[in-house]
C-alpha positions as a Markdown table, in Angstrom:
| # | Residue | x | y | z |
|---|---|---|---|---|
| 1 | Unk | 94.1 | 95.4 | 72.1 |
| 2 | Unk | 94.2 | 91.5 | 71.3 |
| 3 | Unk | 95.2 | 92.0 | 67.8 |
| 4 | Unk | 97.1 | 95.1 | 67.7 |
| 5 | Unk | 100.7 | 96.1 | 68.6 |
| 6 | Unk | 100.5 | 99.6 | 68.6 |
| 7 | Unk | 97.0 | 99.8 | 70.6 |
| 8 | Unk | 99.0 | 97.2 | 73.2 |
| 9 | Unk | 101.3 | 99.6 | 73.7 |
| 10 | Unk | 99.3 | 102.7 | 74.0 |
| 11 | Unk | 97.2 | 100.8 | 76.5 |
| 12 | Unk | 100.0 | 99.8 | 78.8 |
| 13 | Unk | 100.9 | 103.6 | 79.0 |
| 14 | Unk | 97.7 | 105.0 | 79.5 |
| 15 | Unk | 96.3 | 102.5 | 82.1 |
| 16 | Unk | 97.7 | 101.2 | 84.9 |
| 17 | Unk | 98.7 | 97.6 | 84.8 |
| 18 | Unk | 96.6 | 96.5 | 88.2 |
| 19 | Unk | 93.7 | 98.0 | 86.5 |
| 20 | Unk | 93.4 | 95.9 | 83.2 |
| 21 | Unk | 95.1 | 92.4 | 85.0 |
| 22 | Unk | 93.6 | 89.0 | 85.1 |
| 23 | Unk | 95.1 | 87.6 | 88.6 |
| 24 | Unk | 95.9 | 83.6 | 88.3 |
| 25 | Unk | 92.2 | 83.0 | 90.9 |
| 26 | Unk | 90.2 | 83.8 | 87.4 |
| 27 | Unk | 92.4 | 81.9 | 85.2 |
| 28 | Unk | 92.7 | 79.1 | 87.0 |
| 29 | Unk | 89.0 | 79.0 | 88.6 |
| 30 | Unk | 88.1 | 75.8 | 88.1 |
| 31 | Unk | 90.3 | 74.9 | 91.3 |
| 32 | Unk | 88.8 | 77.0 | 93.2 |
| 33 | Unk | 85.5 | 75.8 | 92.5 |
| 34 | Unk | 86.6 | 72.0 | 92.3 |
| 35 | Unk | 88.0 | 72.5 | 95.7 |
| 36 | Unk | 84.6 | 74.1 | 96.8 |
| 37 | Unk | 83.1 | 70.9 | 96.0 |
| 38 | Unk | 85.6 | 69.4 | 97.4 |
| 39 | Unk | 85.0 | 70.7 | 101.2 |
| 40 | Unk | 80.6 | 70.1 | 101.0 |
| 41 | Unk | 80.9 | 66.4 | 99.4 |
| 42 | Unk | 82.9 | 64.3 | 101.7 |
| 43 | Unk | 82.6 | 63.3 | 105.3 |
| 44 | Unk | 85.8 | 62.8 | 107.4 |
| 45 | Unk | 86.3 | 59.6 | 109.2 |
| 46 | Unk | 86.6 | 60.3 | 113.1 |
| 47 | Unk | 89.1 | 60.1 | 115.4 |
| 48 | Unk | 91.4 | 58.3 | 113.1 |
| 49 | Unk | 94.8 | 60.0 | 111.6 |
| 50 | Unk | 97.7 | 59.1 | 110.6 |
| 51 | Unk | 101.2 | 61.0 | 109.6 |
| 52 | Unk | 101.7 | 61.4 | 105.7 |
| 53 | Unk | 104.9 | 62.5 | 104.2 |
| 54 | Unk | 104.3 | 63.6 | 100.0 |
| 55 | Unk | 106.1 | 64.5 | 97.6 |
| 56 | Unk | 106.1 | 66.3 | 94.2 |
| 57 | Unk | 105.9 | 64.0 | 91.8 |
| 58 | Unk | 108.3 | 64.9 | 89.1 |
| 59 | Unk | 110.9 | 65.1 | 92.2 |
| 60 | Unk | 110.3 | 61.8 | 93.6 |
| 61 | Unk | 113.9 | 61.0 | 94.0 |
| 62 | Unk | 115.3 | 64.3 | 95.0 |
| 63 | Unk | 112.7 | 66.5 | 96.7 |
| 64 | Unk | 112.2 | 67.4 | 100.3 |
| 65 | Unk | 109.1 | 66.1 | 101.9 |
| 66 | Unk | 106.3 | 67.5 | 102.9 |
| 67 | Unk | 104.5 | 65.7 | 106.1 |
| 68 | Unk | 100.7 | 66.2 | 106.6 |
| 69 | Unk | 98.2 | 65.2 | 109.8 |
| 70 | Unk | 95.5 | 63.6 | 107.3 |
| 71 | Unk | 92.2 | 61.2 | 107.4 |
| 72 | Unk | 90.4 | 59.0 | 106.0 |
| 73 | Unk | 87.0 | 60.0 | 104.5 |
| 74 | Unk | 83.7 | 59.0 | 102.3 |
| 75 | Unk | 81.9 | 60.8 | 99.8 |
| 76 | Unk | 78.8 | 62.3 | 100.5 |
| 77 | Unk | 78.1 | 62.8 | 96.8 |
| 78 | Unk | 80.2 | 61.5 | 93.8 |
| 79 | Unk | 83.0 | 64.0 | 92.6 |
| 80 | Unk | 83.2 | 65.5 | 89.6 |
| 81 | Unk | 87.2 | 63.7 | 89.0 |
| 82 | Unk | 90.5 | 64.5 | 88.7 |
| 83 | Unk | 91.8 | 68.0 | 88.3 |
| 84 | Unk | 95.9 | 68.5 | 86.8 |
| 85 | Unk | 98.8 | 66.7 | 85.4 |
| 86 | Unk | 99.3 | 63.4 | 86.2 |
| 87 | Unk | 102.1 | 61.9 | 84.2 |
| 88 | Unk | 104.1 | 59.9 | 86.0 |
| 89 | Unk | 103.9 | 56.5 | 85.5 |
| 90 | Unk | 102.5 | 55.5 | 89.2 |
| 91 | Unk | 99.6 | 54.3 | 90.7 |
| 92 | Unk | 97.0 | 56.0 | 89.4 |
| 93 | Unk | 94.7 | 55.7 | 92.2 |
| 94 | Unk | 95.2 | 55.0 | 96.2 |
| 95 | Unk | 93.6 | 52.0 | 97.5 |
| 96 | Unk | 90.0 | 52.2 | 98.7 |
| 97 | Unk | 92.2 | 52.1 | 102.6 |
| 98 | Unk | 94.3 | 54.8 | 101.8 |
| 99 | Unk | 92.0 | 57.5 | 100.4 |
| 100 | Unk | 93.2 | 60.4 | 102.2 |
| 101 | Unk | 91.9 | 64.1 | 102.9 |
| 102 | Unk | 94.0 | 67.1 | 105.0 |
| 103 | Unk | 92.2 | 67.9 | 108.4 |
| 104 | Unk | 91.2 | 72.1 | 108.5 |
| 105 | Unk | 93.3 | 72.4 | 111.2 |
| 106 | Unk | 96.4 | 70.7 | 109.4 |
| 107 | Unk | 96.2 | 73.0 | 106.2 |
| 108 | Unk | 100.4 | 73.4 | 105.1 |
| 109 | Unk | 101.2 | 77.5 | 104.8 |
| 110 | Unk | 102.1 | 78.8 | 101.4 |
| 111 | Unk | 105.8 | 78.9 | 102.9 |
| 112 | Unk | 105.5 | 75.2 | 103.3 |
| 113 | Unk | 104.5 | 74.4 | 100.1 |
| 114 | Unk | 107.2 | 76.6 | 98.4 |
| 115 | Unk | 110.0 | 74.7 | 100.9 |
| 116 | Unk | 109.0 | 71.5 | 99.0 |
| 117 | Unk | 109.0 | 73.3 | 95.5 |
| 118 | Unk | 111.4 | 75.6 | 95.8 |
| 119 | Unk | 114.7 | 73.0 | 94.8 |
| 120 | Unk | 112.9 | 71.6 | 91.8 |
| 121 | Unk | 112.4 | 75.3 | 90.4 |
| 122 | Unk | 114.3 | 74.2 | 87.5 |
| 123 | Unk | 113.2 | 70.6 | 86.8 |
| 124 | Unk | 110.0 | 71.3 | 87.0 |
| 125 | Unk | 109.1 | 71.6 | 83.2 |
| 126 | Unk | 106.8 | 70.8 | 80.8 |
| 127 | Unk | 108.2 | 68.7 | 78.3 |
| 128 | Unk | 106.8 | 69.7 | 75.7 |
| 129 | Unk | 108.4 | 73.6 | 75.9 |
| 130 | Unk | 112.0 | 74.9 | 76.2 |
| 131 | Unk | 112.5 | 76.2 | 79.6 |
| 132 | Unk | 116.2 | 77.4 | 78.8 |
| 133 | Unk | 115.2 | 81.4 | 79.4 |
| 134 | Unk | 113.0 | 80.3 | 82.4 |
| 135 | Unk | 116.0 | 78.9 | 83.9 |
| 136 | Unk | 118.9 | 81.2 | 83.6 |
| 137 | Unk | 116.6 | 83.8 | 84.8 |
| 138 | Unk | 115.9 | 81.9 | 87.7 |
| 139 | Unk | 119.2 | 81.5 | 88.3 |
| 140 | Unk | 120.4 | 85.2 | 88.3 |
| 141 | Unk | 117.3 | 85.7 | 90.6 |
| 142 | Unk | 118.0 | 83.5 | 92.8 |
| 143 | Unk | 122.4 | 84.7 | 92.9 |
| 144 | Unk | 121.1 | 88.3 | 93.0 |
| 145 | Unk | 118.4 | 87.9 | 95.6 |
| 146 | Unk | 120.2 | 88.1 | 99.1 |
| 147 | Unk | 120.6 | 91.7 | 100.2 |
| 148 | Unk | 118.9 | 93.2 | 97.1 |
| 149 | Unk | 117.3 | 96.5 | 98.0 |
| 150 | Unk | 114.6 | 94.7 | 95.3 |
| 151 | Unk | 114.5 | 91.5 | 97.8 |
| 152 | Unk | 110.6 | 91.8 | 97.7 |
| 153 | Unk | 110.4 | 91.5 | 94.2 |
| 154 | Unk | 112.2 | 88.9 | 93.6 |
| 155 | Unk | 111.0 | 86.8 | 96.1 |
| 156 | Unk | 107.5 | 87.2 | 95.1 |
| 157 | Unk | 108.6 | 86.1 | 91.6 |
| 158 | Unk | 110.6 | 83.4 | 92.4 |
| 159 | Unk | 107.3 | 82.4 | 94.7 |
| 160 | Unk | 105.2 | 82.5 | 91.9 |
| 161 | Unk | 107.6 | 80.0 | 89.7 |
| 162 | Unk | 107.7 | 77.7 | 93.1 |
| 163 | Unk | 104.3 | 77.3 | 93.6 |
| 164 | Unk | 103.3 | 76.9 | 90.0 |
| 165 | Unk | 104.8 | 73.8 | 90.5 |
| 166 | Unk | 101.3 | 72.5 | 91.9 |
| 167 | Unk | 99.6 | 73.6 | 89.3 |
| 168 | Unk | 101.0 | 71.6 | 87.1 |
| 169 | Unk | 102.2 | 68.4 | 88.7 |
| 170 | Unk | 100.7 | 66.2 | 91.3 |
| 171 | Unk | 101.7 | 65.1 | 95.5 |
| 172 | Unk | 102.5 | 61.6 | 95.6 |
| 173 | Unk | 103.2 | 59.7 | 98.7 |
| 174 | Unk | 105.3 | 56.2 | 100.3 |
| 175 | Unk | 102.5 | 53.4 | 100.5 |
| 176 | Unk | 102.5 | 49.9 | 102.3 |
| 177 | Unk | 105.7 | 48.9 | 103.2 |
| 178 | Unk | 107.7 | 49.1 | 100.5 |
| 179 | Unk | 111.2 | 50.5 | 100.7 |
| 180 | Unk | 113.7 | 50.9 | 98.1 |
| 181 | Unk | 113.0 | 54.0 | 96.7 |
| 182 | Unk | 111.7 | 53.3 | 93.5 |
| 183 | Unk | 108.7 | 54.8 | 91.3 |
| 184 | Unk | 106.6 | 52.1 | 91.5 |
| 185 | Unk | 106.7 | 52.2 | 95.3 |
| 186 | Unk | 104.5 | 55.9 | 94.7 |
| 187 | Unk | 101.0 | 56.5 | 94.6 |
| 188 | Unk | 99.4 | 59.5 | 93.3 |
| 189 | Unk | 97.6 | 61.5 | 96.7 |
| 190 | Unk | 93.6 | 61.5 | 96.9 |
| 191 | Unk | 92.6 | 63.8 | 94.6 |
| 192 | Unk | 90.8 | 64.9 | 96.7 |
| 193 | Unk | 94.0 | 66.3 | 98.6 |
| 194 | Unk | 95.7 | 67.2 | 95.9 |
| 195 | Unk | 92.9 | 69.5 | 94.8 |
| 196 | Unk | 93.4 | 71.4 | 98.2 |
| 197 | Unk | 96.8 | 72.3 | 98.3 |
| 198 | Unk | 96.6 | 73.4 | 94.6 |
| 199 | Unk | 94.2 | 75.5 | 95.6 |
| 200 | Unk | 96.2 | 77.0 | 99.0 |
| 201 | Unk | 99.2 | 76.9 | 96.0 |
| 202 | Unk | 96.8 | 79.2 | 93.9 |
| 203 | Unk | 95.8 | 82.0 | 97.0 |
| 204 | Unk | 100.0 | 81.9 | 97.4 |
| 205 | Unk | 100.6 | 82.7 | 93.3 |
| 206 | Unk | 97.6 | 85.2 | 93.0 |
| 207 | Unk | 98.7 | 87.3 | 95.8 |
| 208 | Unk | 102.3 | 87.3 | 94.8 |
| 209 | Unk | 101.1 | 88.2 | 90.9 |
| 210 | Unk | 99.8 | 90.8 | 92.6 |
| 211 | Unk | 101.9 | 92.5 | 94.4 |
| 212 | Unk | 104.9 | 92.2 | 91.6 |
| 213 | Unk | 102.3 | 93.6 | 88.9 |
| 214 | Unk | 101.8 | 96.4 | 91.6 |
| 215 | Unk | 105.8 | 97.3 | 91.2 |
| 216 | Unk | 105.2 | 98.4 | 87.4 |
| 217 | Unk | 102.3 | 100.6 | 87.6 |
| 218 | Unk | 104.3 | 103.5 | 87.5 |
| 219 | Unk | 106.5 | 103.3 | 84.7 |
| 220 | Unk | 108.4 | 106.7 | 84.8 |
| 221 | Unk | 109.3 | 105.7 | 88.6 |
| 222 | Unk | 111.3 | 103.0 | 87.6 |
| 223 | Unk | 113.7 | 104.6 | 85.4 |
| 224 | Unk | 115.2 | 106.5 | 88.0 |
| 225 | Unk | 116.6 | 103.0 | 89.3 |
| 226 | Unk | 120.4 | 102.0 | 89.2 |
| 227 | Unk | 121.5 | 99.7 | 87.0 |
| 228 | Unk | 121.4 | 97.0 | 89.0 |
| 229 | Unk | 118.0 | 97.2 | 90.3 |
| 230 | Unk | 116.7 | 98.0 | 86.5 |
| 231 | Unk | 118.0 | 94.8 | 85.7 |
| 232 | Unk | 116.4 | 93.0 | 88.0 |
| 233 | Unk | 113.3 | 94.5 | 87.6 |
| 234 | Unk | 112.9 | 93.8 | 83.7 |
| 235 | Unk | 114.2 | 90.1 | 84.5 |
| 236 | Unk | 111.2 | 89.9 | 87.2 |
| 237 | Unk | 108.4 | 91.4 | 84.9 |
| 238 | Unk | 110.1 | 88.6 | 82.1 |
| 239 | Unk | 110.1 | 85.3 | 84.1 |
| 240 | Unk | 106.5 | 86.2 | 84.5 |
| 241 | Unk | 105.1 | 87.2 | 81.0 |
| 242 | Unk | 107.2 | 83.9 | 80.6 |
| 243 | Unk | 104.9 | 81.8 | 82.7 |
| 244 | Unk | 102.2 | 83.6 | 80.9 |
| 245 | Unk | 103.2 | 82.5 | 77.2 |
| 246 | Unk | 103.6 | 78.9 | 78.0 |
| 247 | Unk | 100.2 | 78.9 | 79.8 |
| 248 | Unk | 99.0 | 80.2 | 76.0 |
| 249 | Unk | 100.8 | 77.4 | 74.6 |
| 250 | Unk | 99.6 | 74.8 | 76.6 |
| 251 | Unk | 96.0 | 75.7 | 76.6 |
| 252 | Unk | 96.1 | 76.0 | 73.0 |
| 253 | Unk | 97.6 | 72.2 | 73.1 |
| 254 | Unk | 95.2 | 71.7 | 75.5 |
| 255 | Unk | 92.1 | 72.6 | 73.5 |
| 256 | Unk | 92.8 | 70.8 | 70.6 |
| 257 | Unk | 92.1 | 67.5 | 72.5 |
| 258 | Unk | 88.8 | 66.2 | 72.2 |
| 259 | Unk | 87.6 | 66.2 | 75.6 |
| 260 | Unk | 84.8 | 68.0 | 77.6 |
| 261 | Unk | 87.4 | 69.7 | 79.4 |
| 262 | Unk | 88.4 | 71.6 | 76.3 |
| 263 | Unk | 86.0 | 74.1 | 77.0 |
| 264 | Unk | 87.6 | 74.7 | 80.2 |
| 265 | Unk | 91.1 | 75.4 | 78.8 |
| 266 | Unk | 89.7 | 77.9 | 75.8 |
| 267 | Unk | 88.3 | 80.0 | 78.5 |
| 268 | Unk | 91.4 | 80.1 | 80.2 |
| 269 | Unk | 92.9 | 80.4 | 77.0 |
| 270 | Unk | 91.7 | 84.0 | 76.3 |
| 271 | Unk | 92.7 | 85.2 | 79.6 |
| 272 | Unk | 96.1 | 84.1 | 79.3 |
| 273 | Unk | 96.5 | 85.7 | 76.0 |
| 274 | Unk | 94.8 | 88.7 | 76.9 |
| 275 | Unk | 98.1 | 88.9 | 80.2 |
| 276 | Unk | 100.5 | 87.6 | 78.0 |
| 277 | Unk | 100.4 | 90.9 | 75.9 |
| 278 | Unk | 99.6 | 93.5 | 78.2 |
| 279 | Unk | 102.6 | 92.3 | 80.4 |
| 280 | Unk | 105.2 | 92.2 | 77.1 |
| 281 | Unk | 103.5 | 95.6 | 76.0 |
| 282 | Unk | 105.0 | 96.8 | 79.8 |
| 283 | Unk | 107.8 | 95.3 | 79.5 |
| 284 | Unk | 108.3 | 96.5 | 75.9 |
| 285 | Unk | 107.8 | 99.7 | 76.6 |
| 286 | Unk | 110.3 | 99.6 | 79.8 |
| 287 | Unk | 112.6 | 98.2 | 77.2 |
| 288 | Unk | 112.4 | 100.9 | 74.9 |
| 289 | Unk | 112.7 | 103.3 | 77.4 |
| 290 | Unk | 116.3 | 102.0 | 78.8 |
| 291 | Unk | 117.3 | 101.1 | 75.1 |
| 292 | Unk | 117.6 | 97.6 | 76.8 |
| 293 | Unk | 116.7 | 95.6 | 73.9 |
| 294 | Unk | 120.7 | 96.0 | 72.8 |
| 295 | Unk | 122.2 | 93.0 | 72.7 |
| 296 | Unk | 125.6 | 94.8 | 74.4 |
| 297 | Unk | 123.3 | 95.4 | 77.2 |
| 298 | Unk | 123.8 | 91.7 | 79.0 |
| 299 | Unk | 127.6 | 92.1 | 78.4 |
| 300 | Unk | 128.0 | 95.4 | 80.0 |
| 301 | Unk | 125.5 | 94.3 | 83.4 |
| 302 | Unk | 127.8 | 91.3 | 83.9 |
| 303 | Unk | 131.0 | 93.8 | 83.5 |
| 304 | Unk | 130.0 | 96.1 | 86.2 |
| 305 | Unk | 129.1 | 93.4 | 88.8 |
| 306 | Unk | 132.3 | 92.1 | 88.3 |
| 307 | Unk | 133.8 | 95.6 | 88.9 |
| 308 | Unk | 131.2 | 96.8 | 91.5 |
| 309 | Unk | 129.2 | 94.0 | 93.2 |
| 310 | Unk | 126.7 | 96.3 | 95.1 |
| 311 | Unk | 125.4 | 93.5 | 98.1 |
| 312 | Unk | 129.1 | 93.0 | 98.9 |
| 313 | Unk | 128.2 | 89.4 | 98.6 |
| 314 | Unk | 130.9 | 87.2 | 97.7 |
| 315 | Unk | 129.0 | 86.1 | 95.1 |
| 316 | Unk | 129.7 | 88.7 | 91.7 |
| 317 | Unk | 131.5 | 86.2 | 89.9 |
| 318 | Unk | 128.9 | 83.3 | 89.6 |
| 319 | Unk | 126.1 | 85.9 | 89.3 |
| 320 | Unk | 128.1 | 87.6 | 86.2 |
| 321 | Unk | 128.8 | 84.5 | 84.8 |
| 322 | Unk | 124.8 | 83.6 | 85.0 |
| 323 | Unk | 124.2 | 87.2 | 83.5 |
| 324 | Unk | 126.1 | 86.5 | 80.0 |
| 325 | Unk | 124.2 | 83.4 | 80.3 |
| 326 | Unk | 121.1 | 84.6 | 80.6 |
| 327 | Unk | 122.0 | 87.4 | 77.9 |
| 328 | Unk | 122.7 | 84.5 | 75.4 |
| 329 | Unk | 119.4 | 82.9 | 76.2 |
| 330 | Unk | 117.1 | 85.7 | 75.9 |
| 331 | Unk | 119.1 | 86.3 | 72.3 |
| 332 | Unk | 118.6 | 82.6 | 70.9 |
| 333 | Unk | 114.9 | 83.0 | 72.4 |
| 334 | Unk | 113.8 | 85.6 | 70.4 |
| 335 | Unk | 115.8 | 84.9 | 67.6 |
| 336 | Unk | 114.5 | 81.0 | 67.4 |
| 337 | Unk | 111.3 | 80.9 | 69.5 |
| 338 | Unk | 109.6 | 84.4 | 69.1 |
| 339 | Unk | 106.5 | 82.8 | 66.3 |
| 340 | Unk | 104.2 | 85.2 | 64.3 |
| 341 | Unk | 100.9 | 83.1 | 65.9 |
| 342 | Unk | 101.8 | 83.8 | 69.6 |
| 343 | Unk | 104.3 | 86.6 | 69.4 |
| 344 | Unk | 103.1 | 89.3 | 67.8 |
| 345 | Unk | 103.2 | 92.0 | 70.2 |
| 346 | Unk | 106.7 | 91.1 | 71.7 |
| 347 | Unk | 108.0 | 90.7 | 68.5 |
| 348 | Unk | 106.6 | 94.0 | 67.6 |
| 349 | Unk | 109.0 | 95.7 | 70.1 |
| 350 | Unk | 111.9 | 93.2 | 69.5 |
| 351 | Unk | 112.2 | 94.2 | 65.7 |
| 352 | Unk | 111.3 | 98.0 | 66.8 |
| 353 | Unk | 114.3 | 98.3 | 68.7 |
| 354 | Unk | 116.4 | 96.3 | 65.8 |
| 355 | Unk | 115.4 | 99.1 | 63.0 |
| 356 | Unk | 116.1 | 101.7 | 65.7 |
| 357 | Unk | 119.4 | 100.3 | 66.4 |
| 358 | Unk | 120.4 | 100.2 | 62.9 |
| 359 | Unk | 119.9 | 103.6 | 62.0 |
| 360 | Unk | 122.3 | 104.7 | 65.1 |
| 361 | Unk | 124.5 | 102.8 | 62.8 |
| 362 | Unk | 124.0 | 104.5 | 59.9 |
């Protein structure tokens, strides 16, 4: 399977996709488990709490805030460190005063946490990858959402891209009393803290992953849906093998650094790969199936929404707009990004369905 195109594909068709899938809890396990730690080694401080609003950190000057009931508390037993990005250029740790753990009874709901990530879904970027594909697929999401017989879908998609968001960067709170605004005025949270709502961020993600991985079990179901709804069922299961080839890219970054956590990220490594092609062999395969690899395809979707906008929503023109958008995207991504190393199996279906296409020409 991990080597093999064809095998991939054959795979995808004879097993169901919730059978084979690696849910984000396993890749991402060593949040669980540091926040395990987390909740036996340190001793909250009683009767004293205090009102924190925090922020994400890549949004300091733009995002909503998030206001939590926390303590203070002490270590029972030394942690085991920091967990995440942390690239801002802020405090790096809280004063000894302002160490700071949420109360169990205090815990933000995954709803919360997706309110505070949810306007910096396309800022939110590593910058070290192009995110143009991510984005315009986003966007149409998000225009296409409201009213969509598929609003379940996409929700739980766009909840997974939110919430991702604390995987990957860091709360940061107001401390002292500074005002003004600026970065420097910003401390990173207790990691502590931070460590537990990327781990209620995680439970939020995997259950989400879930359920859209559920919607393409059966394959031959799905192409008895409208244009419409096809469309935004491919763009769903895309924005997530998406999220799945940069997590190969940046563990393979990752484990090139010569740290102990490098074994951490190998492991995680293989599991990513191994999602990353069984979602493009499903989404390859419902490709193939709806000859949806032509590059006429994006063209003609954004011409019928304009003729027939199906939610009666007032918004067909900016969502077939972000359609030929998103068509142009998808054709400089696999046209410039698609690499032999990490692409083989969607690249295997891209030039596929180019060879089929030119003999219909011939």
């Amino acid at each position: 399977m991990a080597k093999n195109p064809n095998l991939a594909g054959q795979i995808c068709l004879r097993q169901r996709l919730m059978d084979v899938y690696i849910s984000h809890s396993s890749i991402y396990e060593m949040i669980i488990k540091a926040q395990e730690r987390s909740a036996t080694s340190v001793r909250f401080s009683s009767g004293i709490t205090e009102q924190v609003s925090f922020r994400l950190e890549a949004m300091i000057n733009d995002s909503p805030t998030l206001s939590l009931t926390v303590t203070g508390y002490e270590r029972i037993y030394p942690g085991t460190g920091l967990s995440g990005s942390y690239t801002a250029s802020i405090a790096w740790h809280p004063p000894a005063t302002e160490c700071r753990a949420i109360l169990p009874d205090s815990v933000p709901s995954i709803e919360q946490l997706e309110n505070l990530s949810r306007p910096g879904i396309c800022k939110l970027h590593d910058p070290f990858l192009s995110h143009d594909l991510h984005d315009k697929i986003d966007r149409v999401l998000l225009l296409y959402s409201e009213g969509s017989p598929l609003h379940e879908l996409v929700t739980a998609t766009l909840r997974i891209v939110n919430l991702r968001s604390f995987l990957m960067h860091s709360l940061v709170f107001t401390h002292g009393n500074a005002a003004g605004g600026t970065s420097r005025d910003y401390s990173y949270a207790d990691p502590v803290l931070n460590q537990h709502i990327r781990a209620i961020a995680l439970a939020g993600i995997s259950k989400a992953e879930k359920f859209v991985l559920s919607q393409f079990n059966n394959l031959p179901r799905l192409l008895g849906l409208d244009i419409f709804s096809m469309m935004v069922t491919k763009n769903c299961l895309l924005r997530l093998l998406l999220i799945y080839r940069n997590d190969v890219l940046l563990c393979e970054r990752s484990v090139k650094i010569p740290v102990k956590s490098r074994v951490i990220f190998a492991t995680r490594l293989e599991k990513v790969k191994f999602m990353y092609r069984v979602v493009v062999a499903t989404y390859g395969t419902l490709c193939e199936r709806t000859s949806s690899f032509a590059q006429f395809e994006w063209r003609l979707w954004s011409h019928n929404i304009q003729q027939n906008d199906p939610n009666q929503s007032g918004n067909a023109l900016p969502l077939a707009i972000a359609i030929e958008e998103l068509g142009s995207a998808y054709e400089n991504f696999c046209e410039q990004e698609l690499s032999i190393e990490h692409d083989e199996v969607f690249r295997f279906f891209i030039i596929g369905a180019a060879k089929k296409g030119a003999k219909a020409l011939e």
